[in-house]
C-alpha positions as CSV (number, residue, x, y, z in Angstrom):
1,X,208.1,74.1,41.7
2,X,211.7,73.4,41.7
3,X,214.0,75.3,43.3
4,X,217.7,73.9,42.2
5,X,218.3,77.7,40.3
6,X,218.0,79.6,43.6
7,X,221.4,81.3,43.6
8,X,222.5,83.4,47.3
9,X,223.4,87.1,46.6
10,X,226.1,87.4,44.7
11,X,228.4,89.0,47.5
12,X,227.5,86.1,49.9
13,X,228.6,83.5,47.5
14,X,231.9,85.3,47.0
15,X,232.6,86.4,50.2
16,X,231.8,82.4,51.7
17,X,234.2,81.1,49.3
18,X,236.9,83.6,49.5
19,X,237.1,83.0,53.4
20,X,236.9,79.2,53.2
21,X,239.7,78.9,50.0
22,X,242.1,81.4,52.2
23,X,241.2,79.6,55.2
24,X,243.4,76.6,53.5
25,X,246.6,77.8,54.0
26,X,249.6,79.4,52.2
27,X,250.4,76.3,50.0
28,X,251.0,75.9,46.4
29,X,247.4,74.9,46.4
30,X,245.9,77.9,48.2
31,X,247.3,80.2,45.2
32,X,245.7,78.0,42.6
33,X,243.1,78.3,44.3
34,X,243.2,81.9,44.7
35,X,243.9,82.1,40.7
36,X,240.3,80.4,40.1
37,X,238.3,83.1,42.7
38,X,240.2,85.5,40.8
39,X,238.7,84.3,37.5
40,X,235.6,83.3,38.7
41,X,235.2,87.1,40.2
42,X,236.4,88.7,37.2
43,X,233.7,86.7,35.0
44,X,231.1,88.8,37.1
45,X,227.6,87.4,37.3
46,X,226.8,87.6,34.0
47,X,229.2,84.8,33.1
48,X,227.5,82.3,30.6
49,X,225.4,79.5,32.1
50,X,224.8,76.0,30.3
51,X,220.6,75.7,29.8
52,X,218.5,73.4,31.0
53,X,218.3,71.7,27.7
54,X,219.5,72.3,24.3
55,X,218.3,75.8,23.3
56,X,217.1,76.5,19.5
57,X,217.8,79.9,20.1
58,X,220.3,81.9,21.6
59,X,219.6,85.6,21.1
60,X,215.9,87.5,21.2
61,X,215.4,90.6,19.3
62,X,212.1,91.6,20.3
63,X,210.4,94.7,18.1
64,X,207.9,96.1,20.3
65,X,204.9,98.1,18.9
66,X,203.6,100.3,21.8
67,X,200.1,101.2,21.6
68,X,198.7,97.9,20.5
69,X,198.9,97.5,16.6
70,X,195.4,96.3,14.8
71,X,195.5,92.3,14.3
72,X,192.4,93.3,11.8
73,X,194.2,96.2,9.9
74,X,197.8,94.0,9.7
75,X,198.0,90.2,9.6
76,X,193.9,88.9,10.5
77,X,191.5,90.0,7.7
78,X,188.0,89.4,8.6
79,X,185.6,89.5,5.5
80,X,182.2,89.6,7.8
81,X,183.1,93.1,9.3
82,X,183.2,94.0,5.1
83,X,179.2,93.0,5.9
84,X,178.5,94.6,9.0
85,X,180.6,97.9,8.7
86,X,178.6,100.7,10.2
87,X,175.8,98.7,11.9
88,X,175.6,99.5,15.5
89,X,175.0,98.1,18.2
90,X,174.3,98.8,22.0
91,X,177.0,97.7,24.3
92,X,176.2,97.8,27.8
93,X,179.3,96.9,29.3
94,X,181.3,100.3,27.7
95,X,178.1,102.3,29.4
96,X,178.3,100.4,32.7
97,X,182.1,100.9,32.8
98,X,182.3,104.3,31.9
99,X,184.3,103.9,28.7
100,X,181.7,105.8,26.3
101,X,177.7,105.7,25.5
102,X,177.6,102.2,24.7
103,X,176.3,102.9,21.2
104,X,178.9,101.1,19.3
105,X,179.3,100.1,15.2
106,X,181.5,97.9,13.2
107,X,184.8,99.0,11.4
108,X,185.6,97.8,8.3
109,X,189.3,97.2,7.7
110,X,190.4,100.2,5.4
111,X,193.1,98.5,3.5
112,X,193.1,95.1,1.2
113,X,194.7,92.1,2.0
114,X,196.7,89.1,0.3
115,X,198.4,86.1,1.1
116,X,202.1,85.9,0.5
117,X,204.8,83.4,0.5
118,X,204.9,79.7,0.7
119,X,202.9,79.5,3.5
120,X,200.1,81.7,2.6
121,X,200.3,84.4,5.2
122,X,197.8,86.7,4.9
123,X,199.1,90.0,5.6
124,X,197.7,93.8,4.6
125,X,198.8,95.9,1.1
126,X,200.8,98.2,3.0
127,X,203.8,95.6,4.2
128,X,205.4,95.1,0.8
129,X,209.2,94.7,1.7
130,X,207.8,91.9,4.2
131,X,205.8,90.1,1.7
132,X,208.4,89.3,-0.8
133,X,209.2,85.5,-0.8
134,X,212.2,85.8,1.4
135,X,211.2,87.2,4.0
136,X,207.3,86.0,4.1
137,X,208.6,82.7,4.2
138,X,210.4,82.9,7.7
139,X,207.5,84.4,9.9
140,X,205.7,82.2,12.5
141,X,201.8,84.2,12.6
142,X,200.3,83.6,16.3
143,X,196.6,84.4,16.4
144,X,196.0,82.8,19.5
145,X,197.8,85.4,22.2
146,X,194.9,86.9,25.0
147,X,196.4,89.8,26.8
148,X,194.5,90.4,30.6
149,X,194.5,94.2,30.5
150,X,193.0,97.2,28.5
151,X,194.9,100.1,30.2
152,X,198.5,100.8,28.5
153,X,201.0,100.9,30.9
154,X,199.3,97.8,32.8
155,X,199.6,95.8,29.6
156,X,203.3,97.1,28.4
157,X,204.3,95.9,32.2
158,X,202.3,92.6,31.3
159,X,203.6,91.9,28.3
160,X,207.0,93.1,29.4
161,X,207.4,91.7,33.0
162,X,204.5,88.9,33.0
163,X,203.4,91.1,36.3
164,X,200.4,94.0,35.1
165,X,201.1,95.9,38.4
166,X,205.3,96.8,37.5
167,X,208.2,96.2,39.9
168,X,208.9,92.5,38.4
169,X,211.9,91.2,36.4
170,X,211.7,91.7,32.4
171,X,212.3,88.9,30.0
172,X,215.4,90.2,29.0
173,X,216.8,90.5,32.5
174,X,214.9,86.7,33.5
175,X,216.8,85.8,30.2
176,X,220.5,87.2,31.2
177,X,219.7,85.8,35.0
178,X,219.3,82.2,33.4
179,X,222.1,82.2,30.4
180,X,224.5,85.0,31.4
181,X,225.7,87.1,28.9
182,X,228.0,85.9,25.8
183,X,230.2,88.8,25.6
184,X,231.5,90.4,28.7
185,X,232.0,93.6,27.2
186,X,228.8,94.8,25.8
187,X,225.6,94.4,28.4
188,X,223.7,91.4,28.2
189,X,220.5,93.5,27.4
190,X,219.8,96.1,25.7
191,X,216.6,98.9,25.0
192,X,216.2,101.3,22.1
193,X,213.3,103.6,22.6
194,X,211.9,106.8,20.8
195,X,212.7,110.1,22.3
196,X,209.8,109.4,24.3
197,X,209.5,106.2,26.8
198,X,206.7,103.7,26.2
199,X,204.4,104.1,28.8
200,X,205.2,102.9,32.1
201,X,209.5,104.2,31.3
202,X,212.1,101.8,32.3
203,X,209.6,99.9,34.5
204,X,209.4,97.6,31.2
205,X,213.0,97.0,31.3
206,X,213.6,96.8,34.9
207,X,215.8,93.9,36.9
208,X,212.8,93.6,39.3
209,X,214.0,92.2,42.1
210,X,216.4,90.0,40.6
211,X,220.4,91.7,41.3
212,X,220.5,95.1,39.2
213,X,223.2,93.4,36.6
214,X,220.3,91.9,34.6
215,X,218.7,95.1,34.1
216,X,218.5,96.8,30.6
217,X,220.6,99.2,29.4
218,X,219.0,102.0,27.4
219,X,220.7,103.0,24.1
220,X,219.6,106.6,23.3
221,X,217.9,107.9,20.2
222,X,219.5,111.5,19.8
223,X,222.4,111.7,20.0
224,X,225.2,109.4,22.0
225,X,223.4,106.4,22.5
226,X,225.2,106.4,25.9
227,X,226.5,109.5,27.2
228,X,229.9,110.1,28.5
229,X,231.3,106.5,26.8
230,X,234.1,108.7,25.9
231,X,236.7,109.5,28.7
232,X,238.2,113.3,28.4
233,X,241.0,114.0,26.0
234,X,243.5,114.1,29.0
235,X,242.3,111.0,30.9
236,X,244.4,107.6,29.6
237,X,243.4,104.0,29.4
238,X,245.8,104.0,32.4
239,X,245.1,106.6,34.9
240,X,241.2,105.7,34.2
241,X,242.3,102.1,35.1
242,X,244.0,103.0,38.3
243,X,240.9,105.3,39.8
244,X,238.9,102.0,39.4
245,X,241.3,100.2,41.0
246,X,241.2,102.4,44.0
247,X,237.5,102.5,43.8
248,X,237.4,98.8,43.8
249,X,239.5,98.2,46.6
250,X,237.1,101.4,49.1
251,X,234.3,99.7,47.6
252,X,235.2,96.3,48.1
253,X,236.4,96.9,51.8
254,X,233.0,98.3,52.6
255,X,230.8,95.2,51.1
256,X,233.0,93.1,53.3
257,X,232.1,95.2,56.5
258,X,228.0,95.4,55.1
259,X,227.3,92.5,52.8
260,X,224.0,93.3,53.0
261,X,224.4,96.1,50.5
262,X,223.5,94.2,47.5
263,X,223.2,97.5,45.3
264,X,227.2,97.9,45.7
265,X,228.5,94.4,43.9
266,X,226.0,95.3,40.8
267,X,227.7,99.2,41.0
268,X,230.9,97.7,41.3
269,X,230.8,95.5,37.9
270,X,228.5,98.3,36.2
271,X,231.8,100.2,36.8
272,X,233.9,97.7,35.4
273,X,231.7,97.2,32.7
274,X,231.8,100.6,31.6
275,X,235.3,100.5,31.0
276,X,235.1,97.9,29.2
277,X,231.9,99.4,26.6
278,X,234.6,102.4,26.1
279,X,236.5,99.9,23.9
280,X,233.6,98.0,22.1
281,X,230.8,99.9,21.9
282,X,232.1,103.2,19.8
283,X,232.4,100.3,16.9
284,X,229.1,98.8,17.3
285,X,227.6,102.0,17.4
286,X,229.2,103.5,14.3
287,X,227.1,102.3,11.7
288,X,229.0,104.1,9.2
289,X,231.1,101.3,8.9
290,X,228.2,99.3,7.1
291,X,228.3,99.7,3.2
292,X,225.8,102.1,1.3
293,X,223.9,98.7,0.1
294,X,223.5,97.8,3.9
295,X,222.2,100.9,4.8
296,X,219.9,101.3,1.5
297,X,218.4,97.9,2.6
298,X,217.4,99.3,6.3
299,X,215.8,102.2,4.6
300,X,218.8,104.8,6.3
301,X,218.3,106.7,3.1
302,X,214.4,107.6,4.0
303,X,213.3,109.9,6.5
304,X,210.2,107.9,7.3
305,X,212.2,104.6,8.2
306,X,215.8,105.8,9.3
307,X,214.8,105.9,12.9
308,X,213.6,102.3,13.0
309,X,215.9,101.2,10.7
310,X,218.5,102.3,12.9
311,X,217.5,100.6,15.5
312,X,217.6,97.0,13.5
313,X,220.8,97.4,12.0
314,X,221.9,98.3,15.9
315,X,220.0,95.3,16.8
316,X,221.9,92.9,14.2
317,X,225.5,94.4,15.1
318,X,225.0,93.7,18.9
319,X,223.7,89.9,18.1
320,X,226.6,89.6,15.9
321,X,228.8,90.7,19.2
322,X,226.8,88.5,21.6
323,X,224.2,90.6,23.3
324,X,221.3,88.5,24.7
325,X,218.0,90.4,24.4
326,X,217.6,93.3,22.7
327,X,214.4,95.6,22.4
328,X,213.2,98.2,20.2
329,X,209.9,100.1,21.0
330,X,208.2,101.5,17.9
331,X,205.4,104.1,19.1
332,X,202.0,105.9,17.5
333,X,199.7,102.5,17.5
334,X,197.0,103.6,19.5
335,X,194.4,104.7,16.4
336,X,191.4,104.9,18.3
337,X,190.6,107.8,15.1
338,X,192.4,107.8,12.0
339,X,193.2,104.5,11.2
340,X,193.9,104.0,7.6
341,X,196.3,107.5,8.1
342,X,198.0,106.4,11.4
343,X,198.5,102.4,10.4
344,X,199.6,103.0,7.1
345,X,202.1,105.7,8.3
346,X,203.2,103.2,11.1
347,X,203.3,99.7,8.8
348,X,205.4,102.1,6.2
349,X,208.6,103.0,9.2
350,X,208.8,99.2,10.2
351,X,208.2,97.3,7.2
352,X,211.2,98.0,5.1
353,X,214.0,98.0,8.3
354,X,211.8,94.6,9.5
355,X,212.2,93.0,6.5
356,X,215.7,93.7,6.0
357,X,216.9,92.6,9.4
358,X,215.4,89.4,9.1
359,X,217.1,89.0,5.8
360,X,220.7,90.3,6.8
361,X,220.3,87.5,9.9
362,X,219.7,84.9,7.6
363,X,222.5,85.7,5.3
364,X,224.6,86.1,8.0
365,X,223.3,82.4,9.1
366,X,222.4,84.0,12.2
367,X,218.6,83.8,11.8
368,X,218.6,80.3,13.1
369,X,220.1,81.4,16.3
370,X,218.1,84.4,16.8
371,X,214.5,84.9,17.5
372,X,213.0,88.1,15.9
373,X,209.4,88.3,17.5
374,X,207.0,91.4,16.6
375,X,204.5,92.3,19.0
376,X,202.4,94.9,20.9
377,X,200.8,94.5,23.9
378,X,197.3,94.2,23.2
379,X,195.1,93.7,19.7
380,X,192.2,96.2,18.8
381,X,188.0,95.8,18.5
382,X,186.1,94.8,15.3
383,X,184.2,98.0,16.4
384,X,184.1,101.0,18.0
385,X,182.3,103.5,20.2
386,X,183.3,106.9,17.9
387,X,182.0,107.5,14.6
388,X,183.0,111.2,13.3
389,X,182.8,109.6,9.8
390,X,184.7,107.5,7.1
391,X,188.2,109.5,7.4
392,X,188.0,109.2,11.3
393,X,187.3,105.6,11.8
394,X,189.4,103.4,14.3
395,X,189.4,101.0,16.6
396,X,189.6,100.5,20.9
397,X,191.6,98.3,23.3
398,X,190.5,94.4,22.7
399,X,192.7,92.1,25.1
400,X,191.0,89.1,23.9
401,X,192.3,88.9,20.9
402,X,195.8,89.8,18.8
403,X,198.4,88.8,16.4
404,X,202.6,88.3,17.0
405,X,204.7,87.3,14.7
406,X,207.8,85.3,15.2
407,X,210.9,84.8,12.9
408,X,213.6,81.9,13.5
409,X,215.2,80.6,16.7
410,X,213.5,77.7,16.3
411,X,210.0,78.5,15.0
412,X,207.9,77.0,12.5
413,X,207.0,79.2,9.6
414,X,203.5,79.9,8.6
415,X,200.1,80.8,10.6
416,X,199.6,79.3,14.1
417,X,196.1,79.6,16.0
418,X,192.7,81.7,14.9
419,X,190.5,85.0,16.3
420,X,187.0,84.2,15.4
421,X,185.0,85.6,12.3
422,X,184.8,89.1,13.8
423,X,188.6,89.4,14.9
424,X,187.3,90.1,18.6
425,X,188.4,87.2,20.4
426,X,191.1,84.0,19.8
427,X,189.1,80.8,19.0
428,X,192.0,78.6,18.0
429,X,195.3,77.5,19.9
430,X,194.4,80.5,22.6
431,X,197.0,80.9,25.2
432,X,197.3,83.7,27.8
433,X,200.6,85.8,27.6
434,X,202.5,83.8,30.3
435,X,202.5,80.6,27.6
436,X,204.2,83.1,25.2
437,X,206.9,83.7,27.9
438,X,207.5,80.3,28.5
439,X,207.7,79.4,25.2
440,X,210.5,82.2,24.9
441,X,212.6,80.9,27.7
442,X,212.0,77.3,26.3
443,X,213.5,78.3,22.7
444,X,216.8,79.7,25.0
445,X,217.2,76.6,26.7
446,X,215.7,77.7,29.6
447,X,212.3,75.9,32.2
448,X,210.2,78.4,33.0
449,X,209.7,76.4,36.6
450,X,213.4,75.9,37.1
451,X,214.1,79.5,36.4
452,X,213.5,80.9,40.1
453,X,214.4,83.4,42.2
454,X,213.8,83.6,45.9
455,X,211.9,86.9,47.0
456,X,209.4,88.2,49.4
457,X,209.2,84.9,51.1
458,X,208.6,82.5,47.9
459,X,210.2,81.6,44.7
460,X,209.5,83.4,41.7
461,X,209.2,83.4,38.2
462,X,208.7,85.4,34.8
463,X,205.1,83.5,34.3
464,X,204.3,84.2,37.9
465,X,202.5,80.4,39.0
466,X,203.7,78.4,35.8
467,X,202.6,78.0,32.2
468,X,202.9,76.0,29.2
469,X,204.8,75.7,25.8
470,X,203.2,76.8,22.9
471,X,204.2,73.6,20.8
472,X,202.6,75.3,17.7
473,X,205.0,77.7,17.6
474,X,208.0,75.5,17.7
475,X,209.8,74.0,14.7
């Protein structure tokens, strides 16, 4: 494994080189030198990196479906289960784990399917903004993903972190760590959730062990998206500016005495950084500014959509300002009952704000330099273990099996990989969620096995002990 990205906590670094460059002297040299700390400093550590090759993609917009959307019921028709729906069968695996009888019977998919675009993607009744031409013709469909876990929160944290147990770094924060961020003013990664947190809460966002600048910052969904971004009527520009300088000087005194206190350089330019949001952010957030058109196309104008839709438009005005990685959790996928109600509720909030960011990027001539991927973190069964009749049909947890799709940044359009003729496992190009991460960081510019951090004795990284490109997937 190499180890050339293993950086030395930030305060180290800057503390080492401050005392060596002041140790030169009072010279004409010493204050140009002084000028380039002074830069360097104020850059922070989220100051853009070069990649370790030329990226495809620079920006990640990854829509997040919490619950684990049906593969069967959205992108992977399966005609046999229009054969075997309703015949049971006796499971003893669910009876010897404790997840139900073990009695178990085959579900149907309630809705129709057709293939749309170019490429033939085949893709359920219910996404109708998405199938139009336009858009259908961008999306990368992976059938091959295999998640390891059944339980929720271990597979958000999976999916999320590339670690099932928590407490690891987030792609978005490995992704930040690598690059830096392009714009200096806006954080480098950014979360929009519901009003509830997907299971397992920031956890799925966190910086891990990696400094707390890469972490994500959470936009809310009511109200402010980040509360107290406005200073108080009577506080200037000026008097705000001059606390932080005072701040900055107790603050910095102290990581000098204790520069062990990693915790305080990351407060100290979250600090800065805030100041800076105060002048950026109120214009990215104030989507008001978008024409009627604009918002028509994200669906703003229907109840069912506006939340999502939202989100997307958010999502394409912070890419448009530089953010990194951007996430946005969509909730309510978990239709163990209810299936043709819940999915078609679910497809109908996503399809119409989906479809329109991926065609507002590609207007834009963005899309090429932004990777919209859709995802959840685990597929569902062919079968189930509940019957309760048509009307409450559904489907369990299946980590052997799901569909993602991808759209630019470097992708090739079309359908990638095969679940076999049931839907309940991957048979063709089958790769375990760590090949998906690396393929992400690949399409930034980034190795996977150059992209290390040293922790808890060893060098670390987002696919845990290595993994491998999904060439498939690549354009």
């Amino acid at each position: 494994m190499s180890t050339d990205m293993k950086r030395p906590p930030l305060h180290t670094a800057s503390f080492r080189r401050r005392d060596f460059l002041y140790g030169l002297g009072a010279s004409l040299g010493s204050v140009a030198f002084s000028d380039l700390v002074a830069r360097a400093e104020k850059a922070g550590p989220l100051a853009p990196r070069k990649p370790h090759h030329e990226p495809k993609a620079k920006a990640i917009i990854m829509l997040f479906m919490e619950g684990g959307p049906s593969h069967l019921d959205t992108f992977d028709p399966k005609p046999k289960l229009d054969d075997l729906h309703l015949k049971g069968f006796f499971n003893a695996d669910d009876k010897l784990s404790g997840m139900g009888s073990g009695a178990r019977f085959y579900v149907k998919s309630p809705y129709t399917f057709r293939k749309v675009g170019k490429n033939g993607v085949s893709m359920s009744e219910h996404f109708r903004h998405m199938a139009e031409p336009a858009v259908a013709d961008e999306l990368c469909v992976y059938h091959g993903c295999q998640a390891e876990s059944v339980s929720h929160p271990t597979a958000l944290y999976h999916m999320n972190t590339g670690n099932r147990f928590g407490g690891d770094p987030a792609v978005g924060a490995w992704a930040n760590y690598g690059l830096g961020s392009i714009n200096q003013n806006l954080p480098g990664y950014v979360v929009m959730s519901e009003l509830a947190d997907p299971q397992g809460g920031s956890g799925n966002w966190s910086n891990g062990f990696l400094p707390a600048h890469y972490q994500g910052t959470q936009l809310r969904s009511e109200g402010s998206p980040i509360l107290d971004l406005a200073p108080p009527a009577w506080k200037t520009r000026e008097h705000q500016r001059s606390n932080l300088n005072i701040l900055k000087k107790l603050n910095q005194s102290h990581l000098e005495n204790h520069p062990q206190h990693r915790d305080l350089a990351a407060r100290m330019e979250n600090y800065e950084l805030a100041y800076r949001m105060q002048m950026e952010i109120p214009g990215i957030l104030d989507i008001g500014k978008e024409s009627k058109k604009t918002r028509e196309l994200y669906g703003l104008d229907d109840k069912e959509t506006e939340p999502f839709g939202r989100k997307c438009l958010l999502a394409r005005r912070l890419v448009e300002k530089g953010v990194r990685f951007i996430q946005i959790f969509s909730g309510g996928w978990d239709s163990h009952d209810f299936i043709k109600r819940a999915h078609r509720q679910r497809i109908y909030s996503i399809d119409k704000p989906i479809a329109a960011l991926i065609r507002d990027l590609r207007q834009r001539d963005l899309l090429d330099e932004t990777l919209v991927m859709w995802t959840g973190e685990f597929g569902r069964t062919p079968d189930n273990n509940r019957r309760g009749g048509e009307v409450a049909l559904g489907r369990d947890h299946n980590a052997n099996a799901m569909a993602m799709f991808f759209a630019g940044g470097g992708t090739r359009p079309g359908q990638v990989g095969a679940t076999d003729e049931i839907g309940n496992t991957a048979a063709e190009v089958a790769h375990p969620i760590r090949d998906v991460h690396v393929t992400l960081l690949h399409l930034l510019g980034l190795d996977d096995n150059k992209l290390t951090y040293f922790h808890g004795g060893r060098y670390k990284q987002l696919s845990q002990f290595g993994g491998q490109v999904i060439k498939e997937i690549i354009g």
